[in-house]
N, C-alpha and C positions, 0 to 999 in steps of 0.2 A: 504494500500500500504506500502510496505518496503521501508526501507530506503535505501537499494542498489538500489531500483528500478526509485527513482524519485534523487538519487543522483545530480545528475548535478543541476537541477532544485530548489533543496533546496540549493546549494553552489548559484545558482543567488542571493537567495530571501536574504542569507544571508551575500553576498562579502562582504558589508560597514558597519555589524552590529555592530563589536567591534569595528570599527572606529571611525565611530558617536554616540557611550558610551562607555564615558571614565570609567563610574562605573561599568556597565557592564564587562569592558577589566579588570579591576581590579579584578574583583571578578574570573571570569575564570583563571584569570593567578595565583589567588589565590591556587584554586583549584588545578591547574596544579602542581602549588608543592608541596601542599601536598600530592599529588599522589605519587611525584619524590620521596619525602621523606622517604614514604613509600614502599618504594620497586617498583616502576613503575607501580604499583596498577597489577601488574597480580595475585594477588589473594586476595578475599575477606578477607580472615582470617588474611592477613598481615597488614591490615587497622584495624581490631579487636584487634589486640594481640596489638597495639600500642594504643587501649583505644578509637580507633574514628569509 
């Protein structure tokens, strides 16, 4: 099954996930910037050319 397909269903299972890990929400929001850093991550190469 696709993820568009059971969307809804996966946002239940996972509303309170980063809530209830604090280490978890750290590490995501880790990630989240070095995306941002990296150009908004819309392309793989821009995440290479910067060595990650």
């Amino acid at each position: 099954m696709s993820y568009d397909v059971d969307a809804a269903g996966y946002a239940e299972k996972v509303v309170d996930l980063l809530e209830d890990n604090p280490y978890l929400r750290a590490s995501v929001t880790l990630v989240a910037e070095l995306v941002r850093g990296a150009g908004g991550g819309s392309s793989p190469t821009s995440l290479a050319a910067q060595g990650m």
